[in-house]
C-alpha positions as CSV (number, residue, x, y, z in Angstrom):
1,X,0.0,0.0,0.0
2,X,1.6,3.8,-1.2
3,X,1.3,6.3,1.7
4,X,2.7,9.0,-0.5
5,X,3.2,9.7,-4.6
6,X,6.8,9.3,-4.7
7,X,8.1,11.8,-7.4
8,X,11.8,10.6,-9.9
9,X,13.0,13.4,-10.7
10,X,14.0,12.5,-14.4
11,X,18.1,12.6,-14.8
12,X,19.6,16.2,-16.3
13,X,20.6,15.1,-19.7
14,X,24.5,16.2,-19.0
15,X,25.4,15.0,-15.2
16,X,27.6,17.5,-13.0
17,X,31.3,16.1,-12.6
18,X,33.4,16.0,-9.9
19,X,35.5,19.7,-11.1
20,X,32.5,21.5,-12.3
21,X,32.3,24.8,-10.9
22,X,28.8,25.8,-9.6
23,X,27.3,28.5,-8.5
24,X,23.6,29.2,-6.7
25,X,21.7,32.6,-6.4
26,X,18.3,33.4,-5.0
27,X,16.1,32.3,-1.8
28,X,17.2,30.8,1.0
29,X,16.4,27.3,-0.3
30,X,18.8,28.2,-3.1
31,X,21.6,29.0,0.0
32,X,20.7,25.3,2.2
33,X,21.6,23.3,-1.5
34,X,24.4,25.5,-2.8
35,X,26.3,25.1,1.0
36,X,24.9,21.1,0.8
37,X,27.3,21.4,-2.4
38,X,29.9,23.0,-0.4
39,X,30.0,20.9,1.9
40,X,30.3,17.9,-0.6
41,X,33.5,19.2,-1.9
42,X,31.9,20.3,-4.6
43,X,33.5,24.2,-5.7
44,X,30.1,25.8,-4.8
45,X,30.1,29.6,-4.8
46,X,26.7,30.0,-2.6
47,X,24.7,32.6,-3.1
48,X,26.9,35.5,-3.3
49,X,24.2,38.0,-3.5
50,X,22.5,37.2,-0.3
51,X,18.9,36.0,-0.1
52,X,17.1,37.3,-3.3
53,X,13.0,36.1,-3.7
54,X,11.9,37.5,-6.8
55,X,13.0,37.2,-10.2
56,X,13.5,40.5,-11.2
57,X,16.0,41.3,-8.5
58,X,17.8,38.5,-9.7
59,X,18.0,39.7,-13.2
60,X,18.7,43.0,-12.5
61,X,21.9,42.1,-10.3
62,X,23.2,39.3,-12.6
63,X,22.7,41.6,-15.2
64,X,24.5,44.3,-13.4
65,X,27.1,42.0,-13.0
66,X,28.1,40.6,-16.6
67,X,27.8,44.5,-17.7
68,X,29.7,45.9,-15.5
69,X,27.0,47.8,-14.1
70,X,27.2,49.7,-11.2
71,X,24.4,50.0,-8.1
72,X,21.6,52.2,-8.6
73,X,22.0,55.2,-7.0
74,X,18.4,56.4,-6.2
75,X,18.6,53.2,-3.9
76,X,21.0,53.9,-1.6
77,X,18.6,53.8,2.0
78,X,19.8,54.6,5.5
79,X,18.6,53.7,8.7
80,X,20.0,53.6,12.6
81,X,23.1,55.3,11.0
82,X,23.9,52.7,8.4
83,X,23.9,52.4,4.9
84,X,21.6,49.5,2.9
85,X,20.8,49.3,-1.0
86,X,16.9,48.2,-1.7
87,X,18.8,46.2,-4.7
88,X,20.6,43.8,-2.1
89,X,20.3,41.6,1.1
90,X,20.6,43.3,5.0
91,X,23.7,41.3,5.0
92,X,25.5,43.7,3.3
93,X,25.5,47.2,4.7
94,X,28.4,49.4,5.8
95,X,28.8,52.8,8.1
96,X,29.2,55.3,4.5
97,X,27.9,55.5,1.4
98,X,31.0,55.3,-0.1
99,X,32.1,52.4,2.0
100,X,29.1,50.1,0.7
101,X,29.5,51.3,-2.6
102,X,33.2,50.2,-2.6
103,X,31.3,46.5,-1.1
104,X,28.8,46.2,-3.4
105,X,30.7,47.3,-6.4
106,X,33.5,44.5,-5.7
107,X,30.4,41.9,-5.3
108,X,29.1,42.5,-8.4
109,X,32.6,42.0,-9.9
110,X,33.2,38.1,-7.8
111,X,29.8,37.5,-9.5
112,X,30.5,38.0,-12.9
113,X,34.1,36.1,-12.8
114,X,32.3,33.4,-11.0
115,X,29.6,33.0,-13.6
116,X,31.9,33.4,-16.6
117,X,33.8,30.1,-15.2
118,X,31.1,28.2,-14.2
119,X,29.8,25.0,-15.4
120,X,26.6,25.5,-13.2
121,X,24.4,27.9,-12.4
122,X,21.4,26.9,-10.1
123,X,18.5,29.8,-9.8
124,X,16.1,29.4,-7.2
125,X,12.7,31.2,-7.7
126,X,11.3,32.3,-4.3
127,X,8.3,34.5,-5.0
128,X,6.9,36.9,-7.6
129,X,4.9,38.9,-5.2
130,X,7.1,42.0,-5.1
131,X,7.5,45.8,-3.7
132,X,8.0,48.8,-5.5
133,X,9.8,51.9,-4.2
134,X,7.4,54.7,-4.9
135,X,10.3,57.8,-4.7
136,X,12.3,56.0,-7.4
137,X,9.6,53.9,-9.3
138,X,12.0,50.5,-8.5
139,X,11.0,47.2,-7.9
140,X,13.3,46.5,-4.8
141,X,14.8,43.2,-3.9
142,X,14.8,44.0,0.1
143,X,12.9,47.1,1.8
144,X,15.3,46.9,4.9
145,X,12.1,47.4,7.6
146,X,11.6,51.2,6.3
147,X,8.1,52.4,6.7
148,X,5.5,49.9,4.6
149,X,3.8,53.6,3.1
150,X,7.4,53.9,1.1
151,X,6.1,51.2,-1.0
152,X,3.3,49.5,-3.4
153,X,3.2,45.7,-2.8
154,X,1.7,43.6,-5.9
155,X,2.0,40.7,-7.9
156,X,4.4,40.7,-10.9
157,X,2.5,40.0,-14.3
158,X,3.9,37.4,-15.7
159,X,5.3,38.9,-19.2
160,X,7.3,41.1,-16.7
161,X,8.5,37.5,-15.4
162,X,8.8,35.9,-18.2
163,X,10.7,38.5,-20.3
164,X,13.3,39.6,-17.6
165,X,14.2,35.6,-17.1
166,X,14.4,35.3,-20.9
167,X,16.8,38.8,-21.2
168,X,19.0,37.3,-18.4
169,X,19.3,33.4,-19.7
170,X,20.4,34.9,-23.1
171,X,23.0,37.5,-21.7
172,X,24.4,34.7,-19.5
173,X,24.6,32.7,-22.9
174,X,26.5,35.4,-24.3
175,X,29.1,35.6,-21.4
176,X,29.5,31.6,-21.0
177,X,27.8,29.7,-23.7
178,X,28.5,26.4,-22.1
179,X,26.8,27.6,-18.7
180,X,24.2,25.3,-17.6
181,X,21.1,26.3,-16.0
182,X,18.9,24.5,-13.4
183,X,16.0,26.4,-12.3
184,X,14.1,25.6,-9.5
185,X,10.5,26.7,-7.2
186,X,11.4,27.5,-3.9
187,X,9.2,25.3,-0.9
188,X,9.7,27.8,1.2
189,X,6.0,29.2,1.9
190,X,5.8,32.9,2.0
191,X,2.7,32.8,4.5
192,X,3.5,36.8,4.9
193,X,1.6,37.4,1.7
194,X,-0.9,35.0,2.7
195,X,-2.1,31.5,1.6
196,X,-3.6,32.6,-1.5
197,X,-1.6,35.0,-2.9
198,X,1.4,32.8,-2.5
199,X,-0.1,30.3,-4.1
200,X,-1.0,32.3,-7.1
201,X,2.6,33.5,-7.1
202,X,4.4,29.7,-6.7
203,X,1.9,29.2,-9.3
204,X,3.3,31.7,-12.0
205,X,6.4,31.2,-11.1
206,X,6.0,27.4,-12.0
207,X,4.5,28.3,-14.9
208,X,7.5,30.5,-16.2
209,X,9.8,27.9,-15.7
210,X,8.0,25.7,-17.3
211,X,8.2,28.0,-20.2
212,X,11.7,28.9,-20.1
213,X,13.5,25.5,-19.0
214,X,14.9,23.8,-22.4
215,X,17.2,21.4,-22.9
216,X,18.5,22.6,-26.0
217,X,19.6,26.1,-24.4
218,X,20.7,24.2,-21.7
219,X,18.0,25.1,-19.1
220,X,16.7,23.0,-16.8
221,X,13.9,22.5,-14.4
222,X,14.1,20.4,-11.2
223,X,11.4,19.9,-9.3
224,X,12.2,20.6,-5.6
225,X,8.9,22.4,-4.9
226,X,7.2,19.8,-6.1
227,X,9.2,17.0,-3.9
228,X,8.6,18.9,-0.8
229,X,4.7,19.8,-1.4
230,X,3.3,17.0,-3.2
231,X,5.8,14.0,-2.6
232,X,6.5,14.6,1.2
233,X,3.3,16.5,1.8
234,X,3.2,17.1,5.4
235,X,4.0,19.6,8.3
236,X,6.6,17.1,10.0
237,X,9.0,18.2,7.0
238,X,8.6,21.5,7.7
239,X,10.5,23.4,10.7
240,X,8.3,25.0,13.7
241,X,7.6,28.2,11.9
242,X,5.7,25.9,9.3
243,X,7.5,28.0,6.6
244,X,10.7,26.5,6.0
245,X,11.7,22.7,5.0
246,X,13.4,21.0,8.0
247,X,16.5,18.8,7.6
248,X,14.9,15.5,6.7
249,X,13.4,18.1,4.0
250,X,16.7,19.4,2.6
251,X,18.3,16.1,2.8
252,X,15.9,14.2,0.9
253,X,15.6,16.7,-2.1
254,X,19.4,17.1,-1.9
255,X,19.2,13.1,-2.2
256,X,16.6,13.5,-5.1
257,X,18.8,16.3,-6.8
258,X,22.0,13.9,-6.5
259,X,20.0,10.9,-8.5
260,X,19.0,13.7,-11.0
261,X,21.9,15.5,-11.5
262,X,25.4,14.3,-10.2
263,X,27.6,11.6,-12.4
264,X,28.5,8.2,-11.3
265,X,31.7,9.1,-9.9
266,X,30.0,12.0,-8.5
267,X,27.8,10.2,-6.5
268,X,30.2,7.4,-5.1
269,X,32.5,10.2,-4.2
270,X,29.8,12.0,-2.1
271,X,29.4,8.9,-0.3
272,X,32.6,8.6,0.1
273,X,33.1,12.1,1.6
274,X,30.4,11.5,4.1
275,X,31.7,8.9,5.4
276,X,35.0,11.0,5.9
277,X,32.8,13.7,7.5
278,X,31.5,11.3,10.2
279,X,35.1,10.0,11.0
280,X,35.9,13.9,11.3
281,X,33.1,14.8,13.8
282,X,34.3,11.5,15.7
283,X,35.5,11.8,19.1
284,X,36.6,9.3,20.9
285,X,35.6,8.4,24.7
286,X,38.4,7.3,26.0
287,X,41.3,9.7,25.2
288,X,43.6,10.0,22.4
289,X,44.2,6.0,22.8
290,X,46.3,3.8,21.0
291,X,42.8,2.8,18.3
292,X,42.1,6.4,18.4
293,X,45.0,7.0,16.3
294,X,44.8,4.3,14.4
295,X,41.1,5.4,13.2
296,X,43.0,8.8,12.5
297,X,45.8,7.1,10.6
298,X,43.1,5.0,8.0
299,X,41.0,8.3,7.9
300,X,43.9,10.6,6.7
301,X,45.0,7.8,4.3
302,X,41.4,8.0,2.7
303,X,41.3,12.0,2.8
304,X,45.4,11.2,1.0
305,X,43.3,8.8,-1.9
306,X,41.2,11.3,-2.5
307,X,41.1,13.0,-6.3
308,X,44.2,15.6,-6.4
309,X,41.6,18.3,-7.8
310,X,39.4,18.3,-4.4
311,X,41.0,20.5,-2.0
312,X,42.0,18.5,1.3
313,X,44.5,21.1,2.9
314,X,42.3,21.7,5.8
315,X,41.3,18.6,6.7
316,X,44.5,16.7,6.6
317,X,46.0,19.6,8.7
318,X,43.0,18.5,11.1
319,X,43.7,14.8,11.2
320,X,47.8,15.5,11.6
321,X,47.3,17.9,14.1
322,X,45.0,15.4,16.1
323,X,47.4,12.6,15.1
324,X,50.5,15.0,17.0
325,X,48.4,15.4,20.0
326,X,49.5,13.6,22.7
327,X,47.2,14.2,25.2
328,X,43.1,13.1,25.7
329,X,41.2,14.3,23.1
């Protein structure tokens, strides 16, 4: 008897390798798999740009980026005697204008080089409900908790969508024609906006990638929203806010995304590495006996076997430094 309609994810026509370079940009979701990446060795450059929900934010900065564009200046906001831009995350702020400028300018420039040698690009789609500046007429990407009145909240037609996507998956084209693109919904439920209107606004998102995902531009859909809201279906895979996937949430998609996406050798090496990860969290009960460091011993000589391209440096200096201590553990 089926509990639950178990969604395959069908496999990416070109499987990520072991080298590819990868980077994610957009929601939060898109920051839990690009560091699940990370933390699989893999050279992940995670969501450079912060938390971004809507689509057009997300073109507008890439696009900023692979033109050498510079920050808006009408958006320049500050509050409790520091500097924010309405185009970027809180994360990045600084005491001056000049000094964020300076910040966000070099950002913009790591972007760019990172997408120009990427194999990878994954965009995570959080919402297209979005807010509009009134003073300057923007859409913004964050309205850093200035006064509601400064701005007109409203769903984002979906030629607006679909036509900003479109303008930014060709430009990336143009900068890295061998960049491949894997779009995805976000699970993350923006109950903010209420039930309904974030449902109309998963909806249209869907919808545009849908549109927009083909193989032969190299544009691809996987289907984590789906996963999470029809194939695990229920409130125990979601944390105590009721808003964001858990961890048994993340790691089953991740799971599901791996199947889909990663190579043979890919794969075996992932479960390779986590098995090195364990052995690194490992500590013993006993002291720094004499199996203790002969667990350390094996585990550096399978960190040593490793590929030469995956970088090991801190690890090994991890496992030696363990192995040249003496004392309990």
């Amino acid at each position: 008897m089926l509990f639950h309609t178990e969604l395959t994810p069908d496999e990416l026509p070109v499987a990520l390798q072991l080298t590819d370079r990868i980077v994610t940009i957009g929601s939060c979701f898109a920051e839990v798999m690009g560091q699940r990446l990370a933390d699989s060795k893999l050279a992940t450059a995670v969501n450079p740009l912060g938390t971004l929900f809507n689509p057009l934010s997300i073109s507008k900065l890439l696009t900023l980026a692979l033109t050498d564009g510079a920050p808006d200046e009408l958006l320049y906001v500050e509050r409790d005697g520091l500097w924010f831009h309405y185009d970027f995350h809180s994360s990045f702020w600084a005491k001056s204008r000049n000094e964020l400028t300076d910040r966000l300018s070099g950002i913009l420039v790591e972007v760019a080089r990172a997408l120009r040698k990427a194999n990878w690009l994954l965009l995570t789609l959080g919402s297209a409900v979005v807010y509009r500046h009134k003073e300057s007429g923007q859409v913004v990407a964050n309205c850093h908790k200035m006064p509601q009145v400064n701005f007109d909240k409203f769903l984002c037609p979906i030629n607006e969508v679909r036509d900003s996507l479109t303008q930014l998956l060709t430009l990336l084209r143009t900068h890295n024609p061998n960049l491949r693109v894997v779009l995805t919904v976000s699970p993350v439920r923006h109950v903010r906006d209420g039930l309904t209107l974030n449902g109309a606004s998963k909806a249209l998102l869907r919808t545009i990638c849908a549109e927009v995902s083909l193989p032969a531009s190299q544009t691809y859909y996987f289907p984590a929203y789906e996963l999470v809201l029809d194939d695990l279906r229920d409130y125990r895979f979601y944390e105590a806010d009721l808003i964001h996937p858990n961890v048994q949430a993340h790691d089953y998609v991740f799971g599901k995304f791996a199947e889909s996406a990663f190579s043979q050798e890919l794969r075996a090496f992932v479960k390779e590495w986590s098995q090195i990860r364990q052995g690194l969290a490992h500590r013993p009960l006993h002291g720094n006996t004499a199996a203790y460091r002969q667990f350390l011993t094996n585990l550096l000589a399978k960190i040593q076997a490793l590929p030469a391209a995956i970088d090991t440096t801190t690890e090994r200096a991890e496992v030696q430094s363990r192995l040249e201590n003496k004392s309990n553990v």
